[in-house]
C-alpha positions in Angstrom: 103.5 121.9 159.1 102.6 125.0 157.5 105.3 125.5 155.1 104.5 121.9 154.2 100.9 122.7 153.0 102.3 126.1 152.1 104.6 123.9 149.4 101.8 122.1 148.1 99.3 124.4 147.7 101.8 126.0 145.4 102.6 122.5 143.3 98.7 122.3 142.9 98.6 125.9 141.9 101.5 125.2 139.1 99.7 122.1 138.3 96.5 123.5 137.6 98.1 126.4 135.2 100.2 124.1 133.5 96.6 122.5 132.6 94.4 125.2 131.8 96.7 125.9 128.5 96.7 122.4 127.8 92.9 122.0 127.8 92.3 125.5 125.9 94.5 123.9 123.2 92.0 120.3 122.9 90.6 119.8 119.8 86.8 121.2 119.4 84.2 119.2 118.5 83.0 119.3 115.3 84.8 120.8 112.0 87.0 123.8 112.1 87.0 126.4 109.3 83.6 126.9 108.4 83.0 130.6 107.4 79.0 130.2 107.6 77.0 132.4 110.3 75.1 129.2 111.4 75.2 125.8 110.3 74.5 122.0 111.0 75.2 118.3 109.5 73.2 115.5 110.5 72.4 112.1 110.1 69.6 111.8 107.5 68.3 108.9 108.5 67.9 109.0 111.9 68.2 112.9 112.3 71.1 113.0 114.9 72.8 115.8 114.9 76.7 115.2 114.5 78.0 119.1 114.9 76.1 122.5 114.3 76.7 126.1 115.4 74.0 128.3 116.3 71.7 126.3 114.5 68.4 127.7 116.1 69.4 131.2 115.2 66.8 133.2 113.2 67.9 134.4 110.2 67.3 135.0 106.4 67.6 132.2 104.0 67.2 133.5 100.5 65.8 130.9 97.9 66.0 128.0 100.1 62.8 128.9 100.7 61.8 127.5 98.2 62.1 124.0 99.5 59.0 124.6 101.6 57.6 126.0 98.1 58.3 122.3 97.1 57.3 120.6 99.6 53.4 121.9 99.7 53.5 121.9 96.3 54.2 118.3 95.5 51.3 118.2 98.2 48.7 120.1 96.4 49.9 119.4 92.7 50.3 116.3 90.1 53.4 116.0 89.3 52.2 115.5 85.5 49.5 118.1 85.9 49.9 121.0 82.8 49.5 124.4 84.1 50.3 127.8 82.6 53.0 130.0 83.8 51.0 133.2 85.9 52.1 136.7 85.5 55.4 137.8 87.2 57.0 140.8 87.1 60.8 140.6 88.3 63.4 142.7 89.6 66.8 143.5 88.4 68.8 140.5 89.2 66.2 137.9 90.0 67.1 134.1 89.4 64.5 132.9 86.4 63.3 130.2 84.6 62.3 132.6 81.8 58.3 131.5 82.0 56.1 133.3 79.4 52.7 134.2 80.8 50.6 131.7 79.8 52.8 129.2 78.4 52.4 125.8 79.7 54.5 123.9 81.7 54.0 120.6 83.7 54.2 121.0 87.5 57.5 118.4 87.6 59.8 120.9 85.3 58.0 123.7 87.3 59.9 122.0 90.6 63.3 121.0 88.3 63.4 124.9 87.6 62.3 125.8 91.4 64.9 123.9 92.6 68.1 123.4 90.2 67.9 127.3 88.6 66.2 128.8 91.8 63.8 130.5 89.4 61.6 133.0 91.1 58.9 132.9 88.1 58.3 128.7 88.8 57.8 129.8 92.6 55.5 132.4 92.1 53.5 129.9 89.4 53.6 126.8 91.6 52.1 129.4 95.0 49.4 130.4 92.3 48.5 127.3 90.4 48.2 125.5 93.6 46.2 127.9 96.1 45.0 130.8 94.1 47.6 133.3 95.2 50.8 134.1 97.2 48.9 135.3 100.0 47.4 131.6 100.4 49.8 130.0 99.4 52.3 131.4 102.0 49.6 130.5 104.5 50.0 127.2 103.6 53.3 127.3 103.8 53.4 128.5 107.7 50.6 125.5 108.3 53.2 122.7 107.3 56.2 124.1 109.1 54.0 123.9 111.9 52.9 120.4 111.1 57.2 119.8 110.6 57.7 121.1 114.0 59.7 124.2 112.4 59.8 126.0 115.3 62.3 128.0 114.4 60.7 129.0 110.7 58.0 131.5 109.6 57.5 132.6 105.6 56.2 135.8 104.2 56.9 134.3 100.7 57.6 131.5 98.3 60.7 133.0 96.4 63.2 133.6 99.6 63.2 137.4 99.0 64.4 139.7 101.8 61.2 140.4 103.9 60.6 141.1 107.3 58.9 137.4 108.6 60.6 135.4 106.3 63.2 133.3 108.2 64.6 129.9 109.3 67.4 128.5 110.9 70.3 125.7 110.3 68.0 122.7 112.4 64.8 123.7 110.4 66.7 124.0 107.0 68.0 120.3 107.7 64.7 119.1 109.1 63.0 119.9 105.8 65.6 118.8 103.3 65.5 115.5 105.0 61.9 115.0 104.9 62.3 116.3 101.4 64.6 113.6 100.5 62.5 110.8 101.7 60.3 112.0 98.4 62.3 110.1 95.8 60.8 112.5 93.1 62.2 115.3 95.1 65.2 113.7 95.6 65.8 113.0 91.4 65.7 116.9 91.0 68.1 117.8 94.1 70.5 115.2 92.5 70.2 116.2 88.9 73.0 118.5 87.5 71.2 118.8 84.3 67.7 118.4 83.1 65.5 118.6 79.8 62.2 120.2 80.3 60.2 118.1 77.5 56.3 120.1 78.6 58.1 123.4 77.4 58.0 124.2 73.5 60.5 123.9 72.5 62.1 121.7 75.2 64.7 123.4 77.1 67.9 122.4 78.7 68.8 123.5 82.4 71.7 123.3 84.7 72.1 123.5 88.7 73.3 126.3 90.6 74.1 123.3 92.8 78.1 123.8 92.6 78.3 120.9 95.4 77.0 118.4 92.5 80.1 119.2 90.6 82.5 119.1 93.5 82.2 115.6 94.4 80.5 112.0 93.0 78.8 111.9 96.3 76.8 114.9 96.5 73.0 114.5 96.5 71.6 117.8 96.6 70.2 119.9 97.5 69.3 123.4 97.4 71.2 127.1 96.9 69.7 130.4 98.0 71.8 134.3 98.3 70.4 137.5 99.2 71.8 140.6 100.5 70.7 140.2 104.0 71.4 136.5 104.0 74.7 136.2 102.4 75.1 132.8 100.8 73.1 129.8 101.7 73.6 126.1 101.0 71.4 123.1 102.2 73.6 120.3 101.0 73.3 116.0 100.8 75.5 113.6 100.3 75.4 109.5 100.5 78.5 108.2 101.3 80.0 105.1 103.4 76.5 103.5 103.7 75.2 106.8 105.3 73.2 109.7 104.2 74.3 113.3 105.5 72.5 116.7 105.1 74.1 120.1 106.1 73.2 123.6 106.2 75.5 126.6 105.9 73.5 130.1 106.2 75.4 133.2 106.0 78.5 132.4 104.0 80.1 135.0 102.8 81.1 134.0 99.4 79.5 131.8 96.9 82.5 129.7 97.0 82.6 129.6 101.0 79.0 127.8 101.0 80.0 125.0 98.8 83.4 124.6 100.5 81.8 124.8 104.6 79.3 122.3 103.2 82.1 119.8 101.9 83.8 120.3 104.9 81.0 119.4 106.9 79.8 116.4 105.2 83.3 115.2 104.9 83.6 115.5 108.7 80.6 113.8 109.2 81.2 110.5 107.1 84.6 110.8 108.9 82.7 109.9 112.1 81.3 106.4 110.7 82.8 103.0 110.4 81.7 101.1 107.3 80.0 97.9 108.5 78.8 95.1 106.1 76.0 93.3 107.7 74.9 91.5 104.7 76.9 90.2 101.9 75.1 89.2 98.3 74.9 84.7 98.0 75.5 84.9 102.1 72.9 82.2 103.2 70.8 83.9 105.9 68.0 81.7 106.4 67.2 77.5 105.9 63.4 76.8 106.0 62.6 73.0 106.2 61.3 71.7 103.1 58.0 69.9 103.3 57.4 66.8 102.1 60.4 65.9 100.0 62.4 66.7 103.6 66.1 68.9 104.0 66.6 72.5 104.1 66.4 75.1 101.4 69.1 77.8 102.0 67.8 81.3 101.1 70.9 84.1 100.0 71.2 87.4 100.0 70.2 88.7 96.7 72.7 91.7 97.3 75.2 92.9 99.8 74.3 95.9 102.4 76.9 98.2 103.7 75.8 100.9 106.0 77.4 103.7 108.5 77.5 102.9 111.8 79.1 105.5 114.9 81.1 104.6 117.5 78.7 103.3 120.6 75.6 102.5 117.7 73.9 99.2 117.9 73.8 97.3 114.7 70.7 94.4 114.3 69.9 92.5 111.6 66.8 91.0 111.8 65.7 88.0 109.3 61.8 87.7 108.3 61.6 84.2 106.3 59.7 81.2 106.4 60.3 78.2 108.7 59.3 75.6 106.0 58.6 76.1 102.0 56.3 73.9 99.8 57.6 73.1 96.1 57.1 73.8 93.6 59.4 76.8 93.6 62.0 78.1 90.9 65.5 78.7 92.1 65.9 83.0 92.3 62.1 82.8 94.0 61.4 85.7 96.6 61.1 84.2 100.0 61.9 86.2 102.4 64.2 89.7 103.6 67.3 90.6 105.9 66.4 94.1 107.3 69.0 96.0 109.4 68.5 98.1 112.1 70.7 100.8 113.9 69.7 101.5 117.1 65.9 100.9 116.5 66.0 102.4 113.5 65.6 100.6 110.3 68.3 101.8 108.1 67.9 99.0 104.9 66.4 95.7 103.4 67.3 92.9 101.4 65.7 90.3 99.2 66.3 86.5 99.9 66.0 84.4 97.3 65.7 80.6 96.6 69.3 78.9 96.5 68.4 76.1 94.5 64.8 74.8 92.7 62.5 72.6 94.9 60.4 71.0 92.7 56.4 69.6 93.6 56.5 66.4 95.6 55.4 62.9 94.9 52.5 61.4 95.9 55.0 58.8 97.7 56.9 62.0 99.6 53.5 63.5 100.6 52.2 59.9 102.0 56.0 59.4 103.5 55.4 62.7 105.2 52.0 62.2 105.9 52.5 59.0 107.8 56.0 60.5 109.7 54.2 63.5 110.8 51.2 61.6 112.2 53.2 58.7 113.0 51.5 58.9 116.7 48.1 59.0 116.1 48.6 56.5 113.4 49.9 54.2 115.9 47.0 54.6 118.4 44.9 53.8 116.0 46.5 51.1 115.0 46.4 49.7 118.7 42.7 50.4 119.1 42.2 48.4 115.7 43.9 46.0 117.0 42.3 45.7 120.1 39.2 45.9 118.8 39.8 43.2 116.4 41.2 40.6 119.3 38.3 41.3 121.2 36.1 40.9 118.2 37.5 37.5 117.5 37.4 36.3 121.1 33.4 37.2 121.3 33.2 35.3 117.9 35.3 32.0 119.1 33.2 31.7 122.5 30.1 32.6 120.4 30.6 29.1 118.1 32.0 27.5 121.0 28.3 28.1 123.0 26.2 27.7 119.9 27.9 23.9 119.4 
């Protein structure tokens, strides 16, 4: 008896070594090759996170600071607001826009040089123009990361220069860029490779430091940054497959490594959706009765909508039209929308427009309809009439029968 548990405690004991190899060896989750120090993708609509690796690690984040320098910024300034460029001496090596003191600049090519040439001179200007000073403005700063839930974030400046307190992590970094994105004047700059600044004299022609832009049609944005202490930093976007992406790489070590660990994590996010076609432009999505005249009016799709949808998501489409239409109404007419949802979340809309022209009814329709809607009452009151009339006659007949 004891050799034969003695036998297979050994079998389990070969078993379980034969395994352990075999589960060391199983694929990770997540992409594989990214050189970053810490870094993130997720979903930019719903904020899910698909893969990240120490992503609530403190750490330096160069000039994507300056997307919080954006973000209170288009807070506290008109976009076409004319300000002039405040005093800034630079460093050796500083990213620039190449401001003049005093030279006037509109606050919108202020934020296409803060954000596509990184240039430390539009920063300081914008922290200035729009609360006095950097001391304030840096306040400010701190107030909305707080608002953001930035837990992870703190600023000692607008511009992303090493300092002791000025920090953020991968989550934070893609918590920002996507609330950044749902700006769509924000998002224009992050997506533009080049720009014209017209408020400049002369006008004067700028190009991202963006490399992602360049590297594929897809790529949205959104923001470089590289210091000593923080390596090379790269909050990216892309819109692909129906879904939106953002990722974060902090701490790559070359400039070439950010842009390559961000493709590679966006790509192996968009690998982890299905493309699902919920609506598809002339589909007929909704019939609302037609009054009067009688049928149905179909109502189509005025486009089709494809979106991104994960394994174990729940995909709704929800349609908000009328149930019955009055003419006149031209065909192409507005009448209602198809929204889609995935789990909960609504992820896009379209239009529904009139199929065919429906045009005023006749007086005959409308007293057709009128009658056949109230054909009930109608009736009743036809019986009471009529009642009232047979009884009316009878009183009459036995009131000449009595008077003769």
């Amino acid at each position: 008896m004891r050799q034969r548990h003695g036998a297979l405690a050994a079998l389990l004991l070969a078993l379980a070594l034969w395994l352990v190899p075999q589960a060391s060896a199983a694929p990770a989750a997540g992409p594989e090759g990214i050189y970053a120090k810490s870094w993130i993708v997720v979903d930019a609509r719903s904020g899910d996170v698909l893969a990240s690796h120490a992503a609530k690690r403190h750490l330096p984040i160069a000039s994507t600071t300056k997307l919080m320098t954006a973000f209170v910024a288009m807070h506290e300034l008109p976009l076409g607001k004319i300000v002039r460029a405040a005093p800034y001496e630079p460093i050796y090596g500083e990213s620039l826009l190449g401001l003049e003191t005093g030279e006037k600049v509109s606050v919108r090519d202020l934020l296409y040089g803060l954000i596509m040439v990184s240039g430390n001179d539009a920063a300081h200007t914008l922290a200035v123009r729009a609360a006095g000073s950097q001391p304030r403005f840096v306040a400010q700063m701190n107030r909305h990361a707080a608002a953001l839930g930035l837990a992870d974030t703190q600023y000692a400046n607008p511009i992303g220069l090493d300092q002791a307190g000025n920090y953020s992590s991968a989550a934070d970094l893609a918590t920002l860029a996507r609330r950044l994105l749902q700006m769509p004047a924000f998002a224009r700059i992050a997506d533009s490779s080049t720009a014209l600044l017209r408020s400049l004299r002369p006008p004067r022609r700028i190009e991202t430091l963006n490399d992602l832009l360049y590297a594929v049609p897809w790529a949205t944005g959104v923001k470089t940054g590289h210091t000593f202490d923080a390596g090379y930093v790269l909050v990216g976007s892309g819109s692909r497959k129906g879904v939106d992406l953002v990722s974060v790489a902090i701490g790559a070590p070359t400039e070439e490594t950010r842009t390559t660990d961000n493709l590679e994590l966006l790509e192996w996010g968009f690998s982890q959706y299905g493309r699902r076609l919920p609506v598809r432009r002339g589909q007929d999505l909704a019939e609302p009765e037609i009054r009067y005249s009688g049928g149905q009016l179909p109502l189509r799709a005025e486009r089709s909508l494809q979106v991104g949808v994960r394994r174990g998501q729940q995909l709704d489409l929800r349609v908000r039209a009328p149930g019955e239409v009055e003419g006149p109404i031209q065909r192409g007419a507005e009448l209602g929308r198809a929204v889609v949802f995935v789990d909960g979340r609504r992820v896009g809309a379209v239009t529904l427009r009139a199929s065919r022209p429906v045009p005023e009814a006749s007086l005959f329709d409308r007293a057709r309809a009128t009658v056949a809607d109230n054909s009930i009452p109608i009736g009743i009151a036809a019986f009471v009439i009529l009642i009232f009339a047979l009884a009316m006659a009878r009183w009459l007949t036995r009131r000449n029968d009595a008077g003769s």
